[in-house]
N, C-alpha and C positions, 0 to 999 in steps of 0.2 A: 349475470347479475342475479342473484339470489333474492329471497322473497324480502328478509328486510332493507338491503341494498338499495330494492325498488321500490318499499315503502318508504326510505327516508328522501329518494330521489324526489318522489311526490311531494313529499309536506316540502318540501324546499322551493319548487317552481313550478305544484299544481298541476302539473302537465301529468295528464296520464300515460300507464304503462303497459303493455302488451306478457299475458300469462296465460298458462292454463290452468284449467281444474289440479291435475294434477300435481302441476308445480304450485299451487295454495299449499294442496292439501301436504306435500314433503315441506314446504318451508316450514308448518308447524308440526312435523313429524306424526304425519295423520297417513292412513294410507289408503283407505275408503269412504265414501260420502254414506257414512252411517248416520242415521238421526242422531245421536249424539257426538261426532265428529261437525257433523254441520252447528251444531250450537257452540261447540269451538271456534269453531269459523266466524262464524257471525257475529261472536261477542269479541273476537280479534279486528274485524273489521269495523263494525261499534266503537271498539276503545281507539282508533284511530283514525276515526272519521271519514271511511272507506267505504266504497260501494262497488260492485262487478258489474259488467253489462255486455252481455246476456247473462243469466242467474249463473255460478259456476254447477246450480244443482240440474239446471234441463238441458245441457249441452253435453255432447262426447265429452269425456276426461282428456284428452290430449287436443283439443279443437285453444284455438287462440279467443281468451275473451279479454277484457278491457280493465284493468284495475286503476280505480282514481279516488280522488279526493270530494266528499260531497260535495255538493256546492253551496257554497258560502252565500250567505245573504248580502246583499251591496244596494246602496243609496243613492241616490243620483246630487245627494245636497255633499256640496266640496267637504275636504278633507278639514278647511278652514273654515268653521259655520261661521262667524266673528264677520262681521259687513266690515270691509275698512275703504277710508278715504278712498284709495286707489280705484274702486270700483267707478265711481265717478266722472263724469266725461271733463267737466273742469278741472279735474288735478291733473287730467292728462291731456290740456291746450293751454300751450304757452300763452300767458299773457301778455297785452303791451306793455312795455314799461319805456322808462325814460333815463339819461345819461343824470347823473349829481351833477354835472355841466351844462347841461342842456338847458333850453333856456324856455322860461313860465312859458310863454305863447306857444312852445311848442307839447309843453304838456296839459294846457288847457285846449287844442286845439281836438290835442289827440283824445280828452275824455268830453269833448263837447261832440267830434265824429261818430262815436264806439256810445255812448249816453253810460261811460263811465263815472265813477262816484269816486273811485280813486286812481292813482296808480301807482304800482311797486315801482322804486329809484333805486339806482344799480350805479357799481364806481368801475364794473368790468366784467359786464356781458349779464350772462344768466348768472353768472355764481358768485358776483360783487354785492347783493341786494343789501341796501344802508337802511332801508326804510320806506317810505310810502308819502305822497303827495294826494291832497284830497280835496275839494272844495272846503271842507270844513277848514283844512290847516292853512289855506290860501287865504279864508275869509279871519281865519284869527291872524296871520301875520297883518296883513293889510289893515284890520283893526289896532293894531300895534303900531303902526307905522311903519312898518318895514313898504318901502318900492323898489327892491330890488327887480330884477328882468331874470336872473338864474334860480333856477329851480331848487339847488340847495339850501337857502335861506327861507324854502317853506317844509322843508322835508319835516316829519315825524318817524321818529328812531322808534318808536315802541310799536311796533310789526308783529304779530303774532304770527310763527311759524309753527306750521304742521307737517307730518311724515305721510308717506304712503302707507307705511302699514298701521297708521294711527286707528283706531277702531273708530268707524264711522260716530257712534254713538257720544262719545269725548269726543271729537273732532266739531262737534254739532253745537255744544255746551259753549267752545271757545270762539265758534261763528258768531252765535248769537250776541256773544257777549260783545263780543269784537265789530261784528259786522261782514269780516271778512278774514280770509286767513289764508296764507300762503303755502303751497305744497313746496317743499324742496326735498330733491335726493339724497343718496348717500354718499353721491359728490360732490353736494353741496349746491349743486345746480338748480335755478328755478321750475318747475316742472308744470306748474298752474295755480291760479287764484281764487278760491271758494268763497262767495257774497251769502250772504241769507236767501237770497234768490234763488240760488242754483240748490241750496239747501229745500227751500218749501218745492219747489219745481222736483225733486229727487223723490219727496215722500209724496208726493202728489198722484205722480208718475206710480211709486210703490201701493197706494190708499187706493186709488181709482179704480181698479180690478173687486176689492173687497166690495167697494160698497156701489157699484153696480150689481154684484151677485146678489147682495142684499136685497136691492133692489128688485131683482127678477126672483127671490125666492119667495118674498112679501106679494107680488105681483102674484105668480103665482096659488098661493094660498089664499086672493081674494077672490079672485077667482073660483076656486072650488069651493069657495064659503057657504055653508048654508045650501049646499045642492043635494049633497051623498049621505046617504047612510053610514055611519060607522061599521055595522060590520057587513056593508057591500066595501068596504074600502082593505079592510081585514081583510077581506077573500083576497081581494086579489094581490094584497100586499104579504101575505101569508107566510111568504120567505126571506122577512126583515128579522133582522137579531133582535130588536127592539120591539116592547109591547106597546101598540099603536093606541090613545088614548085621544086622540086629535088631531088635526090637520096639521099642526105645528110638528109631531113626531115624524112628517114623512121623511123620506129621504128625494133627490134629484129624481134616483132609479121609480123611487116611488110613484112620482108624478107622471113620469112615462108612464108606467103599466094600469097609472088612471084611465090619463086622458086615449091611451091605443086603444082600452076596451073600447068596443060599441055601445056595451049596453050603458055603462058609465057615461061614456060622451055622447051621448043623446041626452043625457039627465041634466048635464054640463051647461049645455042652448051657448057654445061659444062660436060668434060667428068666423071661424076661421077654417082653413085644409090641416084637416086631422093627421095627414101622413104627414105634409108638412111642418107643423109644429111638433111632432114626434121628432123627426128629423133635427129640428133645432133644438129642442128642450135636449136629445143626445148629445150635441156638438157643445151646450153648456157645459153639459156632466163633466165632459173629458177635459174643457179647458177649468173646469172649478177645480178636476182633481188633481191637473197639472198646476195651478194655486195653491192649492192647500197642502200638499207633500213636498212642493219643491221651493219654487221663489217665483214671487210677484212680477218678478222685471225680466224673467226670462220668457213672458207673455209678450208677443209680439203686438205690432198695431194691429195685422190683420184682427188678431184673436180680441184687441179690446175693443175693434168697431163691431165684431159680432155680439159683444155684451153689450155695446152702446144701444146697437137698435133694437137689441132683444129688448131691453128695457121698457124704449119708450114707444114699442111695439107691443107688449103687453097691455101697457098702462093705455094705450087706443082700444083694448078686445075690453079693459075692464070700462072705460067712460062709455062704450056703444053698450055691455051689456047691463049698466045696472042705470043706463037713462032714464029711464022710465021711473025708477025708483028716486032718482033726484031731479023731475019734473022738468029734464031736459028734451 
């Protein structure tokens, strides 16, 4: 396999490929690694996004080095940014539902069990759904005078369905509106039922991470209020990108290499273990950054009980140390 052979082999499946110096230097008709032969090289492996490893320049000419593709930048957020229904734990648990035959008592039995509001009616299984039985549409027949005992003479036909790959954000618009809205397949099969519940319960779930950090970075900053010098805080914040103008510019990194100084945390008078809350104020950082570059919900519980009590663990170091100041 020849040199371009096993450059197009590369751009094709990334995998690198085994060459030497000297087979470079023949594939582009070069015959020595002269200072100006190597800037041929380097502006060939440039234009097609190539690197060697070991240099082909400090190795034997006929020794085996590594030709590849450089490596490409990658994200950890999917291929599909777009939140859709699907992500959901409700779109994917079957709900109860009841037969268009079936009879009232057993579909008030079953949303008085469950402390459901509705339920989806079906003429044949999961993939028959006619509509939807609700206290509300039970309490408007009966105020009609309807006493029927089956279940289809309270049905409501006007059902809002939804898809799995519906983008959560529309999907949310027609909950609201609706109250509830029904996931079905592309087989037509019932697949789960989405209430405004499951809706606030979702961003709740999503929200809860932000504004505990919130929380601990506010906490934070009352803390170091009114203690430090401005440019004792510059010294040791020295190697921030940002020009520090106030405690509000710090960063996470920042407030560790506060509170680790000694001479700083002596100034501080926080009654807590200095290695220890370094220790934690770190375990923040990394779960804030795994927040803010990825997603909210791929925060486990462990990770949002450690923001929980950071929180209201801080907010006890700030009511002991400014006591005195509010004549407690």
């Amino acid at each position: 396999m020849n040199l371009n052979e096993k450059v197009e082999q590369i751009k094709r499946d990334k995998k690198p490929q085994k060459i030497t110096p000297r087979e470079l230097l023949s594939g582009l008709n070069l015959c020595k690694r002269t200072p100006g032969n190597c800037t041929i090289i380097d502006k060939y492996l440039e234009k097609n996004q190539l690197e060697v490893s070991p240099s082909y320049t400090d190795t034997w000419i006929d020794s085996e080095i590594e030709l590849r593709h450089k490596k490409i930048a990658e994200t950890k957020i999917p291929k599909d940014p777009i939140k859709r229904v699907r992500v959901l734990e409700a779109a994917n648990r079957l709900p109860k539902f009841v037969s268009n035959n079936a009879k009232l008592r057993t579909a008030i039995t079953l949303m008085q069990m469950n402390k459901y509001s509705q339920l989806p009616v079906t003429n044949n299984g999961v993939r028959g759904i006619v509509g939807y039985i609700s206290w509300e549409s039970i309490s408007e027949a009966w105020a009609n005078g309807i006493e029927s005992e089956c279940v289809k003479d309270y049905v409501k036909e006007e059902i809002q369905i939804i898809h799995p790959d519906t983008p959560l954000l529309d999907a949310v618009k027609t909950i609201y509106k609706n109250d509830f809205a029904i996931v079905i397949g592309n087989d037509k099969s019932m697949l789960g039922i989405i209430t405004t519940a499951d809706i606030s319960s979702e961003f709740l779930s999503n929200t809860k991470p932000f504004l505990l950090l919130e929380e601990i970075e506010k906490s934070i900053r009352v803390l170091l209020n009114g203690t430090l010098l401005l440019e004792d805080i510059k010294d040791i914040c020295k190697n921030t990108e940002k020009e520090i103008f106030s405690i509000d510019d710090l960063s996470f990194g920042d407030y560790k290499c506060i509170i680790e100084n000694p001479r700083l945390w002596d100034k501080l008078k926080i009654d807590a273990d200095n290695k220890l809350l370094v220790e934690r104020l770190d375990e923040i950082r990394k779960i804030r950054n795994e927040i803010m570059h990825f997603a909210p919900d791929s925060i486990d519980e462990k990770a949002i009980g450690v923001l929980d009590n950071t929180s209201k663990y801080l907010g006890s170091l700030i009511k002991y140390k400014y006591r005195d100041v509010r004549g407690n």
